[in-house]
Rosetta silent file (secondary structure, phi, psi, omega in degrees, C-alpha in Angstrom):
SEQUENCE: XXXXXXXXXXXXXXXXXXXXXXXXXXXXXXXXXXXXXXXXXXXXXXXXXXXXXXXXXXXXXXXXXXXXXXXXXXXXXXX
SCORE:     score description
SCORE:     0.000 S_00000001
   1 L     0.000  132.320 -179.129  -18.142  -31.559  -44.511 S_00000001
   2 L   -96.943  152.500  171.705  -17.038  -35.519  -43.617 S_00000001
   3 L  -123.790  154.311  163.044  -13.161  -36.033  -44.368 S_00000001
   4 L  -138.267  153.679  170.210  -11.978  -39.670  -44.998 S_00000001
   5 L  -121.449  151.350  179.746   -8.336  -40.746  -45.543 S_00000001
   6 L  -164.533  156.235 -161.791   -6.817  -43.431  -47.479 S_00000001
   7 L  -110.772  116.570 -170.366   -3.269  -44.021  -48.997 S_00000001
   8 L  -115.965  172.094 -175.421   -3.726  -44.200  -52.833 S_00000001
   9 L  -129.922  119.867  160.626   -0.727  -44.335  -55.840 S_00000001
  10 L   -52.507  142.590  179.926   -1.031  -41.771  -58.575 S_00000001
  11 L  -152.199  102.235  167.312   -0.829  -43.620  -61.759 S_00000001
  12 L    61.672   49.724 -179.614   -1.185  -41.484  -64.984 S_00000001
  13 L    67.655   23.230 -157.488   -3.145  -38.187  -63.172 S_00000001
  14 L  -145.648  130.821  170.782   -5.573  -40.971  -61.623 S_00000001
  15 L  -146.165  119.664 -174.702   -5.974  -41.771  -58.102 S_00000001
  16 L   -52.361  143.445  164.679   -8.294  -44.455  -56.983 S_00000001
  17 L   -85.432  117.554  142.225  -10.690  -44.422  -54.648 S_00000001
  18 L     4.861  135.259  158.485  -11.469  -47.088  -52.132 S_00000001
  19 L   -86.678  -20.201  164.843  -14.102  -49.453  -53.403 S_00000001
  20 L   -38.245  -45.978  172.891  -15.188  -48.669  -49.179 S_00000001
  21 L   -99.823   25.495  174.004  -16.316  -45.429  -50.906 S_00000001
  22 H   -33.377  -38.979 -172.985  -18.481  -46.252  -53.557 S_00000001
  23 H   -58.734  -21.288 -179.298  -21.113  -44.496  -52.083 S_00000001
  24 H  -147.893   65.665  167.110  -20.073  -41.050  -53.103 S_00000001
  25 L   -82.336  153.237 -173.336  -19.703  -41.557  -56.428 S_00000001
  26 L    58.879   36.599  168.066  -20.719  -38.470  -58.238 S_00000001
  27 L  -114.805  120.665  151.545  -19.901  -36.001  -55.762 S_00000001
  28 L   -17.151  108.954  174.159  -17.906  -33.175  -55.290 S_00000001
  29 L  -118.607  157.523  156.041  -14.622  -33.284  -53.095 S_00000001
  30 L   -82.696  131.982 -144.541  -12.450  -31.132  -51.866 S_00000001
  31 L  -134.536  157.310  175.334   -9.121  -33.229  -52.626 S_00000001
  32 L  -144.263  167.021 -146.571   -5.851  -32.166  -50.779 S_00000001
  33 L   176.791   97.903  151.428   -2.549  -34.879  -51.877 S_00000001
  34 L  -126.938  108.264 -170.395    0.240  -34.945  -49.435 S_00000001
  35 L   -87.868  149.713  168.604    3.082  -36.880  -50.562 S_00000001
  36 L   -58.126  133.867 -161.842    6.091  -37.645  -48.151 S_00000001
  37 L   -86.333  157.053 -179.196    9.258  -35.757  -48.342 S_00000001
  38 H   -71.427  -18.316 -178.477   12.419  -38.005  -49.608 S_00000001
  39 H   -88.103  -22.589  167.635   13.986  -36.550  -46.349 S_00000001
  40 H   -72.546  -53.267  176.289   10.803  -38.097  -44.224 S_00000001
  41 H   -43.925  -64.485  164.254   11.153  -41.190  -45.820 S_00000001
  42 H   -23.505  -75.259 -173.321   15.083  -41.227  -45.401 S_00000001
  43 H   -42.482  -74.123 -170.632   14.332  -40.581  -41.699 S_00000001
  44 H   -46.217  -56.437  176.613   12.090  -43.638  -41.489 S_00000001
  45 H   -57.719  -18.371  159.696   14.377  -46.343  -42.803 S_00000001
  46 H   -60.814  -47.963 -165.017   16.939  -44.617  -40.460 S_00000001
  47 H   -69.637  -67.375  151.255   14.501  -45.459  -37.545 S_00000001
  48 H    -2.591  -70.496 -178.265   13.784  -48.596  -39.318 S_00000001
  49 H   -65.822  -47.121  166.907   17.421  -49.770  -39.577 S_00000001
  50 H   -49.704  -53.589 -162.699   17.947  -48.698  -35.708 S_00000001
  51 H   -81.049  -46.574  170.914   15.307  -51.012  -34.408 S_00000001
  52 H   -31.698  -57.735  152.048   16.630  -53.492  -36.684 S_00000001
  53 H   -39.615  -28.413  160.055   20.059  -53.416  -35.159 S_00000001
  54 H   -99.842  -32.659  170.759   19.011  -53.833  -31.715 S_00000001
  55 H   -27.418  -45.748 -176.052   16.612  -56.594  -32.886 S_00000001
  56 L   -57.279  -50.149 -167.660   19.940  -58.642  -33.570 S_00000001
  57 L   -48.958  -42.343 -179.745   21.199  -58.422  -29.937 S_00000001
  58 L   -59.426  155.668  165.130   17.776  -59.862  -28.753 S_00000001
  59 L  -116.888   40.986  171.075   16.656  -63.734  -28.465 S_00000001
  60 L   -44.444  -54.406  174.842   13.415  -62.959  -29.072 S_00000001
  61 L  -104.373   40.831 -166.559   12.480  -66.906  -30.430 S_00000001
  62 L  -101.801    4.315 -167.129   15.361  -68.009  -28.899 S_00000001
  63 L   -95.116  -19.510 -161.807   13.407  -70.223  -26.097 S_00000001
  64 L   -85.245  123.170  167.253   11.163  -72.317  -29.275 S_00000001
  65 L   -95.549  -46.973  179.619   12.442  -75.681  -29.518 S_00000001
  66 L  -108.305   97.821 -167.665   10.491  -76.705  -32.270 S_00000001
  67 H   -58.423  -19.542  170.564    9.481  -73.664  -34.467 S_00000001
  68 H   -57.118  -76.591 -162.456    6.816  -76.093  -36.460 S_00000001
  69 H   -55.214  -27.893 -170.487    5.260  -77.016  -33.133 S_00000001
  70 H   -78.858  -61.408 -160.985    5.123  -73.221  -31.605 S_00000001
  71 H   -37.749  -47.822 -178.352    3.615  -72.125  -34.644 S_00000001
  72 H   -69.971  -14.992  152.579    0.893  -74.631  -35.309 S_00000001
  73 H   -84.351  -50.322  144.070   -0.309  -73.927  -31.797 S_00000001
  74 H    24.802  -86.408 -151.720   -0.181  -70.147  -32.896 S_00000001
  75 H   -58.394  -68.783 -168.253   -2.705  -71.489  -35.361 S_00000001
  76 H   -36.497  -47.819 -175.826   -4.478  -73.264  -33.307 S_00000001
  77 L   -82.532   19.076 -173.736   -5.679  -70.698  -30.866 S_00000001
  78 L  -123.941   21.738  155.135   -7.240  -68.560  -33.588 S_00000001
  79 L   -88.710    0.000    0.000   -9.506  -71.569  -34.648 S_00000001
């Protein structure tokens, strides 16, 4: 048995497939659906909101004189 995962949205009993998995159209699956608990989720935006909060304290881009100028070399090195 192969397993593949992918994060799909129920929409009216119907949950899409990958266009990646074209390929096994007209096959049998075993299908298993594990949705997130509102209490996992909760947790994450907690965690979320933490790293946010020390993110303020930081000067992460606080060294960039010209933010135009860092960026466009950014750019630059992925030409």
């Amino acid at each position: 048995m192969q397993a593949i995962e992918f994060i799909s949205t129920i929409k009216e009993g119907i949950i899409r497939i990958p266009e990646l998995y074209t390929g096994y159209d007209n096959q049998q699956a075993r299908v298993i659906v594990l949705i997130p608990s509102i209490e996992h989720m909760n947790n994450q935006k907690k965690n979320l909101a933490a790293i946010f909060k020390k993110m303020e304290t930081k000067t992460v881009f606080g060294k960039i004189k010209d933010p135009v100028a860092w960026q466009k070399q950014l750019r630059d090195e992925w030409e």
